[in-house]
LUMBA-617738 format. One record per residue (C-alpha): residue in three letters; x, y, z. Coordinates in steps of 0.2 Angstrom, whole numbers, padded with zeros to 4 digits, always signed. Layout:
BEGIN
ALAXYZ;...
This chain:
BEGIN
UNK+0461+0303+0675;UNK+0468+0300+0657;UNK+0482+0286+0657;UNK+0497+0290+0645;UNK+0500+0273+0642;UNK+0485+0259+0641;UNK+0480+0247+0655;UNK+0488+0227+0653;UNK+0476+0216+0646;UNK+0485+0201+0650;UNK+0483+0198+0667;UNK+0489+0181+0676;UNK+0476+0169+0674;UNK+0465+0178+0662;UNK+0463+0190+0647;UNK+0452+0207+0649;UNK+0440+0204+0633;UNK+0425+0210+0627;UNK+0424+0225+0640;UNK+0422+0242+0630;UNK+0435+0254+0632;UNK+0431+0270+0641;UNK+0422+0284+0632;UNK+0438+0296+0634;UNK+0437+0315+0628;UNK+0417+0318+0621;UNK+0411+0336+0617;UNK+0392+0337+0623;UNK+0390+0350+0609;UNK+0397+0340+0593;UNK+0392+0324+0598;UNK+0375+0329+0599;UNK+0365+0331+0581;UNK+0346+0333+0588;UNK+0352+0347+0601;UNK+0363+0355+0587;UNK+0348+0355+0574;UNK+0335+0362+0585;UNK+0345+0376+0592;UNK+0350+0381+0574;UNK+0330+0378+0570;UNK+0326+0389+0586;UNK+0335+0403+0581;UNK+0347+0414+0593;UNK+0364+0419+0596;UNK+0366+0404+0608;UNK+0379+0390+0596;UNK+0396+0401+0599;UNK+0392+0400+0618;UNK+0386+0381+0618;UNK+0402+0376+0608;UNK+0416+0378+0620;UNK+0404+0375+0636;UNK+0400+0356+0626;UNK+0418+0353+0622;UNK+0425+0356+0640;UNK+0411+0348+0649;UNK+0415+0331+0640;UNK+0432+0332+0642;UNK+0436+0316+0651;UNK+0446+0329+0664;UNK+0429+0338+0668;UNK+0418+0320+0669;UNK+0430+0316+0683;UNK+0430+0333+0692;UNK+0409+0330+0693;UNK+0413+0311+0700;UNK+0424+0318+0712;UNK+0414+0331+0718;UNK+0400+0320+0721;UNK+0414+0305+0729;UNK+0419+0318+0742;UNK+0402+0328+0749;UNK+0402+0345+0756;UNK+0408+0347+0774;UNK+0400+0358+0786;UNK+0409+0367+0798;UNK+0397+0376+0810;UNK+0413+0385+0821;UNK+0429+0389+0823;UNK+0443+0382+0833;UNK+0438+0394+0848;UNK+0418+0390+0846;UNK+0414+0406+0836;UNK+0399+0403+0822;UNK+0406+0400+0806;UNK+0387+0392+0798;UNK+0399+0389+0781;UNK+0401+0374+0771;UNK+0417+0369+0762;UNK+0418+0360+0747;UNK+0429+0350+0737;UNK+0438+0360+0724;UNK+0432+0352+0710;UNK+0414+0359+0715;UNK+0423+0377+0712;UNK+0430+0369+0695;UNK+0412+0366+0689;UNK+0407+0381+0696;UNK+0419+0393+0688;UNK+0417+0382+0671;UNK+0396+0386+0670;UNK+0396+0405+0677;UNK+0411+0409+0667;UNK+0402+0401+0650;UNK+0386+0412+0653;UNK+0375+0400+0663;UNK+0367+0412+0673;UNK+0370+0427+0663;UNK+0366+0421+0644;UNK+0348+0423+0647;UNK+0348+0443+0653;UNK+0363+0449+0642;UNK+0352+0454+0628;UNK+0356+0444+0615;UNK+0344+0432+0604;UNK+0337+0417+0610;UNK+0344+0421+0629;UNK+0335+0408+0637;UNK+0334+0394+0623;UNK+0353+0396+0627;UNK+0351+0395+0644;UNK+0340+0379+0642;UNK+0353+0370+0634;UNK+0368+0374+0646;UNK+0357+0367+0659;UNK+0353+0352+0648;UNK+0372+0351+0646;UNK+0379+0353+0663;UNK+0366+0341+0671;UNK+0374+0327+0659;UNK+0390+0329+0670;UNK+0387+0335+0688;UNK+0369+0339+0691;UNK+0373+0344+0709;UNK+0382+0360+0704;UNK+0369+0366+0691;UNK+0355+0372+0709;UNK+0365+0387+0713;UNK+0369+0392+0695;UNK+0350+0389+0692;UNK+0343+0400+0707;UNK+0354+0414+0702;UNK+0348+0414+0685;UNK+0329+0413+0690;UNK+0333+0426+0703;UNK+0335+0441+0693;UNK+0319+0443+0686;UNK+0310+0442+0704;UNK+0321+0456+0709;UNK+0315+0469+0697;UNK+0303+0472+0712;UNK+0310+0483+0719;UNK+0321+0495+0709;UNK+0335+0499+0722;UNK+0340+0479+0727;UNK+0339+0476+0707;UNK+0354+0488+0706;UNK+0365+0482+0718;UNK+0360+0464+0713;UNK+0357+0461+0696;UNK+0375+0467+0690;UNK+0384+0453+0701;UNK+0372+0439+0700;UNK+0374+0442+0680;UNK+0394+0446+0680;UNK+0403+0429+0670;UNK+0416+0427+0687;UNK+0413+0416+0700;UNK+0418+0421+0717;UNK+0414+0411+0734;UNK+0424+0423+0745;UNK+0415+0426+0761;UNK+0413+0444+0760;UNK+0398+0456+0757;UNK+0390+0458+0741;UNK+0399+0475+0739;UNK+0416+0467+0739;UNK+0412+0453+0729;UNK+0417+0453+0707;UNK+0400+0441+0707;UNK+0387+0433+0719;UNK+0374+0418+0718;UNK+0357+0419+0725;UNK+0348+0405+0733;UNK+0331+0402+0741;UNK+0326+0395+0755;UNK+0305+0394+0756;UNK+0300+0375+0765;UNK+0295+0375+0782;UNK+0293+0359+0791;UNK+0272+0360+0793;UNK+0269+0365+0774;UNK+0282+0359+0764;UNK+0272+0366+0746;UNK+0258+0374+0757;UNK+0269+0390+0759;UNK+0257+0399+0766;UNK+0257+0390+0784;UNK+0275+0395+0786;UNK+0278+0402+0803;UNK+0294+0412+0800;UNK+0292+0430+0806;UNK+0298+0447+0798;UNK+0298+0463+0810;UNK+0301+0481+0806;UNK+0316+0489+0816;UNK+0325+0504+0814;UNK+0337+0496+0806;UNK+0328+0488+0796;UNK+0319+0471+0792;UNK+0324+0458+0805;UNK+0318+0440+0802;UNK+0315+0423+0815;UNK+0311+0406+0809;UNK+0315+0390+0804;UNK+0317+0383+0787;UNK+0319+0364+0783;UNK+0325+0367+0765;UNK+0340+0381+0760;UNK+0347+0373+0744;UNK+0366+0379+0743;UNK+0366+0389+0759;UNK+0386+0397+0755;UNK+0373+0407+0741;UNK+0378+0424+0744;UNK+0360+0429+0751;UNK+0341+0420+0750;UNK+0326+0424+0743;UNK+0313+0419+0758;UNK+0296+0420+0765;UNK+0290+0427+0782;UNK+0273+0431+0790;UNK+0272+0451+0796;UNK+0255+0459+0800;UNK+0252+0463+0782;UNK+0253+0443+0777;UNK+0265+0435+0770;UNK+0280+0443+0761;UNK+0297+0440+0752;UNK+0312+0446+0756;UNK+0330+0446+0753;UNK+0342+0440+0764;UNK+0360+0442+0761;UNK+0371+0429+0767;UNK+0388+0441+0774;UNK+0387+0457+0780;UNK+0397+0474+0780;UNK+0410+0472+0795;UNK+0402+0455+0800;UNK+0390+0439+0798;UNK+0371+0438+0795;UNK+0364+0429+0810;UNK+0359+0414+0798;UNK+0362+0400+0809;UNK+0367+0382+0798;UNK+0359+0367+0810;UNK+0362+0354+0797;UNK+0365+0347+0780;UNK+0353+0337+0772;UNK+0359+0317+0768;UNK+0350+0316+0751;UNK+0346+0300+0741;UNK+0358+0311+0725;UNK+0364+0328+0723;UNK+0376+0325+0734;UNK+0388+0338+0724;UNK+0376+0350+0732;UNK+0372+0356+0750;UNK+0355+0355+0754;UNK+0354+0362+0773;UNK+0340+0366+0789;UNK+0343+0385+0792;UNK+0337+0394+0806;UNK+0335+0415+0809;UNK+0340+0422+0822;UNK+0335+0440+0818;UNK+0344+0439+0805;UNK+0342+0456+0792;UNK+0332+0455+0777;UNK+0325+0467+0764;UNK+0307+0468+0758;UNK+0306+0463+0740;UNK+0291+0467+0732;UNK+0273+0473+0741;UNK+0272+0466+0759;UNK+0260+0452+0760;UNK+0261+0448+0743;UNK+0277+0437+0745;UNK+0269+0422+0734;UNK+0267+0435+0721;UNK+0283+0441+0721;UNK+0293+0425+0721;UNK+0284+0416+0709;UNK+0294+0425+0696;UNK+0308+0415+0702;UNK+0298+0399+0705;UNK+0294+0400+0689;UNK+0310+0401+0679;UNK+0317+0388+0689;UNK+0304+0375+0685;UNK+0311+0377+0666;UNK+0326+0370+0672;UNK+0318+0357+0680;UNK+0310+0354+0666;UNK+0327+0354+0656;UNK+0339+0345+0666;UNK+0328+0327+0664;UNK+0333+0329+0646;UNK+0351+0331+0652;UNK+0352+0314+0663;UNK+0341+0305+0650;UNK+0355+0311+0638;UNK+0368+0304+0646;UNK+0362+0289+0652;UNK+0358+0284+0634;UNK+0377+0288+0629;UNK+0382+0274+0640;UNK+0371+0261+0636;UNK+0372+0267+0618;UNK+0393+0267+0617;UNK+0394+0248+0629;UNK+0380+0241+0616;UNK+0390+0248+0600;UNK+0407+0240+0610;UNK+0400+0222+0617;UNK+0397+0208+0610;UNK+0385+0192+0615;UNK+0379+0177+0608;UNK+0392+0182+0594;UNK+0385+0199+0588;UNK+0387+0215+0598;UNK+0371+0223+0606;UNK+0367+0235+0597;UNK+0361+0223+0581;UNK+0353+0213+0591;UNK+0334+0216+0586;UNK+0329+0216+0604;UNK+0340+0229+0612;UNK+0338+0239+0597;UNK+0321+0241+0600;UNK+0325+0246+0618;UNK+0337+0260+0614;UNK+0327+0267+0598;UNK+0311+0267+0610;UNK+0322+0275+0625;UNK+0327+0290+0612;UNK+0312+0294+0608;UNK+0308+0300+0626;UNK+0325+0309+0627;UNK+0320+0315+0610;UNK+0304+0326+0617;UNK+0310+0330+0631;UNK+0324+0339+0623;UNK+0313+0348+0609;UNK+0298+0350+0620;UNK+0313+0361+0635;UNK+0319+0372+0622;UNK+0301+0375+0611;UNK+0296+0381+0633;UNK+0315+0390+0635;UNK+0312+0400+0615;UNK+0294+0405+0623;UNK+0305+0412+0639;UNK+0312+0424+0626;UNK+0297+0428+0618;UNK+0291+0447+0619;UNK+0273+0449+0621;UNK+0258+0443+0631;UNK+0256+0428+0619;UNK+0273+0418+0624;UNK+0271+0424+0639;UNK+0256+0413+0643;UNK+0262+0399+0634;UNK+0276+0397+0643;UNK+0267+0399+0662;UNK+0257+0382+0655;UNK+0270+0374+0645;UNK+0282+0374+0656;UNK+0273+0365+0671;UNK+0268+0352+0659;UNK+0287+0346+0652;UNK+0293+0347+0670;UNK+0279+0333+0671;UNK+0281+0324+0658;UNK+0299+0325+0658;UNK+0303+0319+0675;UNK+0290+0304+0675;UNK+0300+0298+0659;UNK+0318+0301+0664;UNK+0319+0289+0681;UNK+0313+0274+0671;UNK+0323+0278+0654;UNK+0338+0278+0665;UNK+0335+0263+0674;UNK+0334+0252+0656;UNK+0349+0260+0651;UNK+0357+0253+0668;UNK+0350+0236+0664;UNK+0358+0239+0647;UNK+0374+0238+0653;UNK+0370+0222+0665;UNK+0378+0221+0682;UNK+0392+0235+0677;UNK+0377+0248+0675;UNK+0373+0244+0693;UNK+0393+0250+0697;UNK+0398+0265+0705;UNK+0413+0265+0690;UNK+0400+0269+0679;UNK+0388+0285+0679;UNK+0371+0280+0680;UNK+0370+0276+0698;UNK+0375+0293+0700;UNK+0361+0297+0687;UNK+0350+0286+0693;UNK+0349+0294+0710;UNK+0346+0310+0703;UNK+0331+0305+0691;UNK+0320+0310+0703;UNK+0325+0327+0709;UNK+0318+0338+0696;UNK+0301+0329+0699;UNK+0301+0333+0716;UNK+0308+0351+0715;UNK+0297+0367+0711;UNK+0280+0355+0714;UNK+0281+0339+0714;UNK+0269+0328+0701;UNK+0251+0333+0709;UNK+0258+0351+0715;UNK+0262+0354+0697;UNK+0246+0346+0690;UNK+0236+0356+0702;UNK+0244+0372+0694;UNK+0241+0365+0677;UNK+0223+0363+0680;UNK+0220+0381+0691;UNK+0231+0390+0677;UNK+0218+0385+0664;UNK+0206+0388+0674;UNK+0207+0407+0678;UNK+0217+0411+0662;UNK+0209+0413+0645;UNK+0224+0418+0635;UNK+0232+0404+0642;UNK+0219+0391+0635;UNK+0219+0400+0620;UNK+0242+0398+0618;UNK+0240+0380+0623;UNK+0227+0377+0608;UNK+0237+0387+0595;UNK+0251+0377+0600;UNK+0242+0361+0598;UNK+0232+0368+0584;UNK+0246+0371+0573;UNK+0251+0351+0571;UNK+0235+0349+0567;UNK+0237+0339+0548;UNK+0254+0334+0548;UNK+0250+0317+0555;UNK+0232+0308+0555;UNK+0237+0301+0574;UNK+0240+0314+0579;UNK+0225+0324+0573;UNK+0214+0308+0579;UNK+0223+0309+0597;UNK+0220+0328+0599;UNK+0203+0326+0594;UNK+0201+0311+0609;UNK+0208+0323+0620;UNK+0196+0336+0617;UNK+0181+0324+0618;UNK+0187+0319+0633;UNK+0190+0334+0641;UNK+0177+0349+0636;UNK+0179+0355+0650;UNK+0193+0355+0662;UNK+0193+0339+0674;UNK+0188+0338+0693;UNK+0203+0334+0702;UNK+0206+0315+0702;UNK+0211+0316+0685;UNK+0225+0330+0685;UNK+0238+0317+0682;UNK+0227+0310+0667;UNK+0223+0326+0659;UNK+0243+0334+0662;UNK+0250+0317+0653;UNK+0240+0317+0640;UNK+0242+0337+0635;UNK+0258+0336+0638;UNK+0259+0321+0626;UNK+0252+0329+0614;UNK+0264+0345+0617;UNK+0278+0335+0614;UNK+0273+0326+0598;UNK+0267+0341+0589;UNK+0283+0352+0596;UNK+0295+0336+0586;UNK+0280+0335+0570;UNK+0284+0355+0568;UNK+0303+0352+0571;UNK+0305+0346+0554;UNK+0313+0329+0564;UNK+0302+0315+0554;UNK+0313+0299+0561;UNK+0309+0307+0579;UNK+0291+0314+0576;UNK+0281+0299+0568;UNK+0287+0286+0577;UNK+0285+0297+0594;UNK+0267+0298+0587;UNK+0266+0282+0581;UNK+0268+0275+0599;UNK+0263+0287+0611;UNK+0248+0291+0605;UNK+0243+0279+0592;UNK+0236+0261+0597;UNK+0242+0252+0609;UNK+0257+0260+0623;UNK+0266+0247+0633;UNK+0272+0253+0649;UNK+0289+0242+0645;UNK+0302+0252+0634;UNK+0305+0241+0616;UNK+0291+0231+0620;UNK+0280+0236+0605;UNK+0294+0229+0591;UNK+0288+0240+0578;UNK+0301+0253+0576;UNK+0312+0256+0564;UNK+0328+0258+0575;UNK+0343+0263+0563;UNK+0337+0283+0559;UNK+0330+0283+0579;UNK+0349+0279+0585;UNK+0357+0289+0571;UNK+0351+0303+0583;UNK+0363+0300+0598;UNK+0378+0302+0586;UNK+0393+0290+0586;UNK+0393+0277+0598;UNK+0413+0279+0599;
């Protein structure tokens, strides 16, 4: 809430000094040069959407909606007054506020409306949004990835498509005809498999009217979606289908049996589901469900691999404005040699997360085989990479601001317990480095994109040259198993240095090298003392 007139200062028995005023209005979009400059240098129509969708996420009205949907958690309300179902979940309306804002800026729909650099667009909404409320960003995300999967089958596409792409958000509980727009969840975990999908035990059995499934899942992330994509066993194997949530003249059997207490998201319901012959359509071949979803899968993992870049992004604008705005030991913070360092070295992990998200999210919107394989690698390495960064960047900037970091008045412990979502989500760290290592494996052209990616830094810097060529000593051939996590840190290293050395971003790219893959790499941020801090920060914008 903005204050007309500002707090007292002079309070009995003391004087508030030395305690930096709040950040008030920010626009997410202005304030921030390096995501400015590298959409512009990417290409696309995406800047006239990106503007107002910055300007009124920062809005010190919209920052307090996200705290406010996060203070006040969904509620679950499983029947009526008379013990009929209801399975719905009601949220505070500043959820709907966020929701609204996104859908209505293109969050979702940017990426499929046919204009350039769709997805790159797309990439940075998500990078946006998750600066401010990161809880409401799951559904927006699954209805965005959900549209490609659906092209499977050409008769749901149709009905689907147009209302999981409209720019309206609409939460009525009706049926999808009756709606102006729809969101699209998924709902895949099973209790014995978690990422082994394919020991789930949910059936799927052909009636005469239709598909009809039973089963438990341990994992529906925001179950009010207007339907599911879901996997269930029939004889053929295993198979996907689409589950809408309401139907024509009554409710889907889709039973609610909880909602998940999670460590953050709490913006979000995460819920246990069960089917109770509940009716579903076939997408795609039966028993080829994995097939068909992966689509999905995989264009939620580049928001997983965006949104760290988000929260690191945010974090660093605190710690950033309170060390501009405090002063210790006579000098503020931020010219203090020491914190310098730790802040210039922190940036330079948000800084190739950022570039790294949108060079995967402009391969999304590439046209040919090429892109296409470059994204499929690319993409599972910056979720890695990303999200091992982003929990640690955030927790120095939380020290940064001392014990007021640690206070709920302040967002990083709201951040901080969401650092480690997008690490988790879509594969965790060895699920994902697994994939990295059987992608490689069985696909030349995409060995051959992730080498012409690499290939093409080759000569702008001699450590990075001399690291690439470590890495390929290292590794002529792929590696056994036990050293998937060395292997995915190190290519993804290297991804991320020559995606900021061919971003034209010098102040960013040599020192990125110059530390991450030159000499010697402490595992404390700051703790090298060799950067030059002052063009690093200048990054972030003004601290004010």
């Amino acid at each position: 809430m903005s204050h007309a007139l500002p707090p007292r200062s002079d309070l009995t028995g003391h004087e508030v000094l030395n305690q930096p005023e709040g950040r008030g209005d920010l626009d997410l979009w202005q304030g921030d040069p390096l995501l400015r400059s590298l959409i512009a240098a990417g290409g696309g129509d995406g800047a006239e959407a990106l503007a107002p969708y910055g300007a009124a996420l920062g809005g010190v009205a919209t920052r307090e909606a996200g705290r406010e949907a996060n203070r006040q958690p969904p509620e679950l309300r499983l029947f009526d007054r008379a013990g009929r179902r209801l399975d719905e979940v009601h949220y505070h309306p500043a959820y709907h506020q966020l929701m609204q804002l996104g859908l209505e800026a293109g969050y979702a729909a940017i990426a499929w409306e046919g204009g350039q650099g769709g997805h790159q667009a797309h990439a940075a909404m998500v990078y946006l949004a998750s600066q401010v409320e990161p809880g409401h960003c799951c559904p927006m995300t699954m209805t965005y990835a959900a549209v490609p999967a659906l092209a499977a089958d050409e008769a749901l596409a149709a009905l689907w498509q147009p209302k999981l792409t409209a720019r309206h958000y609409d939460p009525a509980v009706r049926p999808l005809a009756e709606k102006r727009a729809a969101t699209l969840g998924m709902a895949m975990t099973e209790k014995q498999g978690g990422s082994d999908v394919r020991a789930n035990a949910t059936r799927a059995e052909r009636t005469a009217d239709g598909w009809r499934l039973t089963g438990h899942k341990w994992f529906c992330s925001a179950p009010m979606s207007d339907g599911f994509l879901t996997l269930a066993q029939t004889e053929a194997g295993l198979s996907c289908f689409l589950v809408p949530r309401w139907l024509e003249g009554g409710r889907n059997p889709i039973q609610i049996q909880r909602l998940k207490d999670k460590l953050g998201n709490r913006a979000n319901a995460s819920s246990e589901i069960e089917y109770h012959g509940a009716l579903a359509h076939l997408l795609g071949e039966e028993g080829r469900g994995v097939q068909t979803i992966i689509e999905m899968v995989h264009h939620t993992r580049l928001d997983t691999a965006m949104a760290p870049a988000g929260l690191m992004r945010a974090a660093l604008g605190e710690a950033h404005h309170w060390c501009a705005h405090r002063s210790t030991f006579q000098r503020r913070l931020i010219d203090q040699p020491l914190m310098a360092q730790v802040l210039a070295d922190l940036t330079l992990d948000w800084a190739g997360a950022l570039a790294l998200g949108l060079r995967v999210a402009r391969a999304f919107d590439g046209a040919g085989e090429a892109p296409r394989a470059f994204a499929r690698i690319a993409v599972a390495l910056a979720k890695f990479l990303s999200n091992k960064r982003c929990g640690p960047l955030i927790g120095e900037a939380m020290e940064a601001l001392g014990g007021m970091g640690y206070v709920e008045e302040t967002p990083l412990p709201l951040l901080y317990r969401e650092a480690p979502l997008n690490g988790i989500w879509e594969g965790s760290g060895n699920v994902i480095c697994l994939d990295i290592l059987r992608t490689l494996a069985r696909d030349g052209a995409v060995r051959e994109a992730l080498q012409a990616e690499l290939e093409a830094a080759r000569g702008l810097n001699r450590h990075f040259d001399a690291a690439f060529e470590a890495h390929l000593a290292r590794w002529a051939a792929l590696p056994e198993e036990a050293e998937a996590r060395w292997f995915a840190e190190s290519a993804a290293t290297l991804l991320t240095a020559a995606t900021l050395l061919q971003s034209g971003e010098t102040s960013l790219a040599e020192p990125y090298v110059a530390t991450r893959l030159a000499g010697p790499r402490s595992q404390v941020a700051g703790a090298l003392g060799r950067l030059d801090a002052g063009p690093i920060l200048a990054h972030l914008g003004p601290a004010a």
